[in-house]
TORNU-421172 format. One record per residue: residue in three letters; z, x, y of N, C-alpha, C in turn. Coordinates in steps of 0.001 Angstrom, whole numbers, plus 500000, padded with zeros to 6 digits. Layout:
// TORNU-421172
ALAZXYZXYZXY ...
//
This chain:
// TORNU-421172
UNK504586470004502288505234471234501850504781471628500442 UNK504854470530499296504507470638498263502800471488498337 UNK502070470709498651500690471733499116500592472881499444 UNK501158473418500483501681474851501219501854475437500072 UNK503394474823499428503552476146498292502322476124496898 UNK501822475291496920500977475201495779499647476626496392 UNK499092476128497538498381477253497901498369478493498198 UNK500075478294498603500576480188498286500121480737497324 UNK501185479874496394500892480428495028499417480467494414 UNK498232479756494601497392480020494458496710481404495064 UNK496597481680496043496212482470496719496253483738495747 UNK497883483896495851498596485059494773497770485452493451 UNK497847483991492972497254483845491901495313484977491598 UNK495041484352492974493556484835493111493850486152493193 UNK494502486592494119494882488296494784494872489309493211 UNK496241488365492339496484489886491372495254489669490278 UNK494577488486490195493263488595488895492696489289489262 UNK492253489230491098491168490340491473491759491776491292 UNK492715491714491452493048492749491513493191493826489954 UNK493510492930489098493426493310487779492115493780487346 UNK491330492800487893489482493454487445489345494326488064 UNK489558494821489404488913495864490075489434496935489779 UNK490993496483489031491892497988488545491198498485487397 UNK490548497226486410489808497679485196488293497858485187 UNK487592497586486281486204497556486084485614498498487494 UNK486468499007489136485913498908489959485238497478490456 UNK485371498376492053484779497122492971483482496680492401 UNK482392497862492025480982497399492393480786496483490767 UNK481649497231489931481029496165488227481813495192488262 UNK483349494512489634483618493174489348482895492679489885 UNK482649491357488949481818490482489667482989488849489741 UNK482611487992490674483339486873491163484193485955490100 UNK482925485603489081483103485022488149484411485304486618 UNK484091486825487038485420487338486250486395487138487053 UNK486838486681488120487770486982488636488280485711488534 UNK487234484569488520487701483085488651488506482840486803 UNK487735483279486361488168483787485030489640484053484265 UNK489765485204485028491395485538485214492143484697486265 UNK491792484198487006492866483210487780492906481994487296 UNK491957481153486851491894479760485945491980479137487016 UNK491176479454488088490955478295489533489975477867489350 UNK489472477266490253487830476609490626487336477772491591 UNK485844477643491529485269478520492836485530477714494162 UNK485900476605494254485849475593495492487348476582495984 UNK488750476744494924489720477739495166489795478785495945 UNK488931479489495213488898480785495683488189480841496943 UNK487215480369497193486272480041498562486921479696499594 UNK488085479027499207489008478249500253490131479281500685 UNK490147480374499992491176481405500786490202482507501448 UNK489326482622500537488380484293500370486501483845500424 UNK486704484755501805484893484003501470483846484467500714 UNK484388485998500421483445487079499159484325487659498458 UNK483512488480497741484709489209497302485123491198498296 UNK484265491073498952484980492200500237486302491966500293 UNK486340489949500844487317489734501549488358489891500673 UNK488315489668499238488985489711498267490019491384498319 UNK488883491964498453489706493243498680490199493831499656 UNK489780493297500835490253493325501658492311492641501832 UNK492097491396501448493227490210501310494154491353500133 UNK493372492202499273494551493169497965495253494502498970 UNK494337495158499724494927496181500811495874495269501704 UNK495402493970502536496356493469503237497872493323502962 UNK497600492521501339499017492490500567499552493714500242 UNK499159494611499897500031495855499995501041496395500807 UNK500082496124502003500668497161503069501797496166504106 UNK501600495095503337502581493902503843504278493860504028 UNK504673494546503205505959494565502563506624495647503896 UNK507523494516504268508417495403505726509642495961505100 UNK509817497129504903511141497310504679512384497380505753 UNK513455497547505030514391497726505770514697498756506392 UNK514687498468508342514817499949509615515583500525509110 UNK515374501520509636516187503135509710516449503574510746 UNK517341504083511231517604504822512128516970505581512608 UNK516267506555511716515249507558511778513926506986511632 UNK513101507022512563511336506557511945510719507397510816 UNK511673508775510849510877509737509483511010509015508074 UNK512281508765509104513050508263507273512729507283506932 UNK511917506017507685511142504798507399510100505258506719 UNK508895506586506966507942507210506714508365507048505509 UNK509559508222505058509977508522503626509523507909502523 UNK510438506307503100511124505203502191509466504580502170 UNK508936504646503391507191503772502856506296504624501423 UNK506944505866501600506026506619500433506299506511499620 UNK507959506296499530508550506582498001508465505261497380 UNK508836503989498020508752503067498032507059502683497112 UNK506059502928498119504723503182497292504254503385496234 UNK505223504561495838504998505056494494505721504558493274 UNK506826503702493842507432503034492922506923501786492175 UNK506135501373493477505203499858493654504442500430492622 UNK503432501192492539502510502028491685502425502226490498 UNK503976501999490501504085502189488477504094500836488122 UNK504552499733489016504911498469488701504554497862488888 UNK503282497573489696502457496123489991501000496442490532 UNK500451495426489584499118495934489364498538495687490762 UNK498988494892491513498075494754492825497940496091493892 UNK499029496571493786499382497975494590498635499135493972 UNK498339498730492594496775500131491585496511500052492410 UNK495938498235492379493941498645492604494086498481493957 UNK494826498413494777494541498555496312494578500509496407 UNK495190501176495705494657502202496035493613502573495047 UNK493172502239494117491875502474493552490744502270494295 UNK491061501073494842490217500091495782489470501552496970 UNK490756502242497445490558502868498213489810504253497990 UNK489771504845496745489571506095496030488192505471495774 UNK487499504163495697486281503149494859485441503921496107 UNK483940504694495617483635505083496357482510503966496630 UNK482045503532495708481608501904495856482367500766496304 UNK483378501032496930484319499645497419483973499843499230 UNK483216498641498800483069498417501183482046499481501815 UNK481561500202501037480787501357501422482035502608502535 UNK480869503700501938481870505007502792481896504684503987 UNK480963504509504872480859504579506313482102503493506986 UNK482881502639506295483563501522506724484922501340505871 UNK485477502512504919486341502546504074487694501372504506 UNK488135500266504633488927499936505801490647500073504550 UNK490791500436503549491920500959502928492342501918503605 UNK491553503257503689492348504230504427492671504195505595 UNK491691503541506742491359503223508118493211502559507968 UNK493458501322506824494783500963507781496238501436507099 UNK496138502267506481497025503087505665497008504296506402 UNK495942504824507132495843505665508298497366505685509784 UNK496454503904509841496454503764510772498639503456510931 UNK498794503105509715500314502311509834501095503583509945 UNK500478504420509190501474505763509041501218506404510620 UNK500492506705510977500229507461512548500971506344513388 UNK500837505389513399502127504258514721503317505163514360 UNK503892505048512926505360505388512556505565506767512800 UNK504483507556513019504449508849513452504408509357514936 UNK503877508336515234504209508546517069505689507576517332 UNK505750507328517180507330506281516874508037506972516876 UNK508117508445515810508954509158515720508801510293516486 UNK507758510589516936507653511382518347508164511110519596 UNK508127509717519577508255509232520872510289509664520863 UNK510444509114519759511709509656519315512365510698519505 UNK512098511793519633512235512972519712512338513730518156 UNK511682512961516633512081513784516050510846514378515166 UNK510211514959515801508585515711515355508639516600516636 UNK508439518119515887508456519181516284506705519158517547 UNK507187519733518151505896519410520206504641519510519354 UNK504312520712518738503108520596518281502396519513516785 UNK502904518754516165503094517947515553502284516954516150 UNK500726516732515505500236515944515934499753514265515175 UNK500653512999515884500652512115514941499151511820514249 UNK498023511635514691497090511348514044496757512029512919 UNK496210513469512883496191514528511970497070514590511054 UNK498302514320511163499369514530510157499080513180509316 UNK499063511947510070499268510753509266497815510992507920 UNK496829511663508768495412511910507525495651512396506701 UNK496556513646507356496971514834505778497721514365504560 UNK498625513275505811499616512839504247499239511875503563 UNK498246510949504481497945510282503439496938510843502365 UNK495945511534503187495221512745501795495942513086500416 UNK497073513527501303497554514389500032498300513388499096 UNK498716512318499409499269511324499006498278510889497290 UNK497505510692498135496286509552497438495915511073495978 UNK495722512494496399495639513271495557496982513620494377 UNK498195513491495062499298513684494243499037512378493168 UNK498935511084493754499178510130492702497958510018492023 UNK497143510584492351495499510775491354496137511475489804 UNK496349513000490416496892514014489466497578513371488656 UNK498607512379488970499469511681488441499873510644487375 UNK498286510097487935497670509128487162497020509617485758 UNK496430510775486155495967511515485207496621511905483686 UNK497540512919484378498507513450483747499483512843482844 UNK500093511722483421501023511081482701501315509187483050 UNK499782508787483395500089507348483950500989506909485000 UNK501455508180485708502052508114487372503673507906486826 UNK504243508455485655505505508437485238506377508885486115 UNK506358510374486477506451511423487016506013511104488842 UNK505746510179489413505107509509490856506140510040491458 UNK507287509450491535508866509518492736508575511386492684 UNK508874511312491826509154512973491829507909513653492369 UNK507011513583492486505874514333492678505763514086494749 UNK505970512512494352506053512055496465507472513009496804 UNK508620513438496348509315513894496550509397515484497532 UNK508324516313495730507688517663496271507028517690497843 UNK505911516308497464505449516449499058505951516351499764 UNK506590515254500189507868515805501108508616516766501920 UNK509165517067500786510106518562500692508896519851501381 UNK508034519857500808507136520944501086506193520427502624 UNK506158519298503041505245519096504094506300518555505512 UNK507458518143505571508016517799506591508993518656507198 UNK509001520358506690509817520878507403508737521708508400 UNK507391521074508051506258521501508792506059520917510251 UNK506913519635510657506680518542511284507646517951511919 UNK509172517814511492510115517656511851510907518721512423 UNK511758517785513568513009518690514369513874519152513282 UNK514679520257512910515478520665511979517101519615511431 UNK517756519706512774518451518284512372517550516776512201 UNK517197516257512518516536514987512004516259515682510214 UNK515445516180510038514528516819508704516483516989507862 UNK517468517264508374518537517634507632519401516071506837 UNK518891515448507746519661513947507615519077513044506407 UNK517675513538506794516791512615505656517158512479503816 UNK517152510923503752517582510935502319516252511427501195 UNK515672512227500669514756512150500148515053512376498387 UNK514699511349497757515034511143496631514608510286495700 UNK514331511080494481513457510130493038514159508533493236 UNK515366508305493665516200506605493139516131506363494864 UNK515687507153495615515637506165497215514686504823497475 UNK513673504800496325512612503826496618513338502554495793 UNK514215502753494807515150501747494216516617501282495569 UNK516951501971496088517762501719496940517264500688498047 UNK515971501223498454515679500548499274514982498891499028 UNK514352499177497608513547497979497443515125496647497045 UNK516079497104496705517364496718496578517801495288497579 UNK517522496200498937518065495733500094516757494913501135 UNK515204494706500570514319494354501014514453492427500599 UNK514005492103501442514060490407501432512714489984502043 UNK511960489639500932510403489150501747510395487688502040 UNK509684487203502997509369486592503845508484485897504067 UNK508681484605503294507141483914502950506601483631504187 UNK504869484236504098503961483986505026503633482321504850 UNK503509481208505827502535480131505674501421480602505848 UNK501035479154504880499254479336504667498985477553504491 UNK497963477562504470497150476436505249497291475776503861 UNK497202474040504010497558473646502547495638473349502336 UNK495551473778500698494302473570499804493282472607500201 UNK492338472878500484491714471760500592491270471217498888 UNK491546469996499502491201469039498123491795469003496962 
//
């Protein structure tokens, strides 16, 4: 057991250094060695979770998009709470930057194979047919297309954001979108129920309880 948790925590360890360099340097100018650097592992370490550093960034998108929150009644309103939730992550932990930097890195993984958006795509369009299947997305409301737009517009609001004021201003800005893009998409009662709000991503992260993954104990 003692091992297990030692290699969790290692792992972690590896995840937010990389993640810190790629938030400060990009994918293509980190190189490995900085990363072993900021974690104070061995390369035998890092090798033993991550076999490059792709995988590295790959393993920073995985951890992101990891975090299950707590169901809803409504699948919109799961949608909501994943965005707002997001943006809260955004101001507060560096691993959640650079996984979307990671994703904006037009040098990260090459274009033709982007796999950040591919599964940030992909999580939001399930929860979008989820909520179709539901009955609460208006007939013409199409889950794939929509899940692109929002995440588009997503990734552009918190750009601006970043810009502007170091993503201070984030809740509020995922808010606008919101407000302005889901009465495009939703049934009118469902769209009436929804909590949408700057302190909903605090409410929810409140009531979230994560769930340690096992992992294989260290070699050596």
């Amino acid at each position: 057991m003692a091992r297990q948790e030692r290699a969790i925590r290692t792992r972690r360890t590896i995840l937010e250094a990389a993640a810190a360099v790629f938030d400060e340097r990009g994918y293509t100018s980190a190189t490995i060695g900085e990363i072993l650097d900021r974690a104070g592992v061995t390369k035998g370490a890092l090798y033993f979770h991550f076999g490059s550093k792709e995988e590295l960034a790959l393993g920073i998108f995985e951890e992101q998009l990891a975090i299950s929150l707590p169901p809803q009644p409504s699948k919109l309103q799961e949608l909501v709470d994943s965005g707002l939730v997001l943006a809260r992550r955004l101001r507060g932990e560096p691993l959640v930057r650079a996984s979307v930097g990671l994703a904006l890195d037009q040098g990260a993984l090459g274009l033709d194979r982007t796999p950040a958006f591919r599964m940030w795509i992909d999580q939001t369009r399930r929860t979008l047919a989820e909520a179709k299947a539901h009955g609460e997305l208006l007939p013409h409301a199409d889950a794939t297309e929509t899940a692109e737009l929002l995440v588009a517009s997503f990734s552009g609001v918190q750009l601006m954001s970043q810009l502007r004021c170091q993503r201070r201003d984030l809740e509020h800005r995922v808010v606008v979108l919101f407000d302005h893009m889901l009465p495009g998409i939703a049934v009118p009662a469902v769209l009436a129920r929804l909590d949408i709000a700057t302190d909903r991503a605090d409410r929810v992260l409140a009531e979230y309880e994560p769930e340690p993954e096992p992992v294989a104990a260290e070699a050596g």
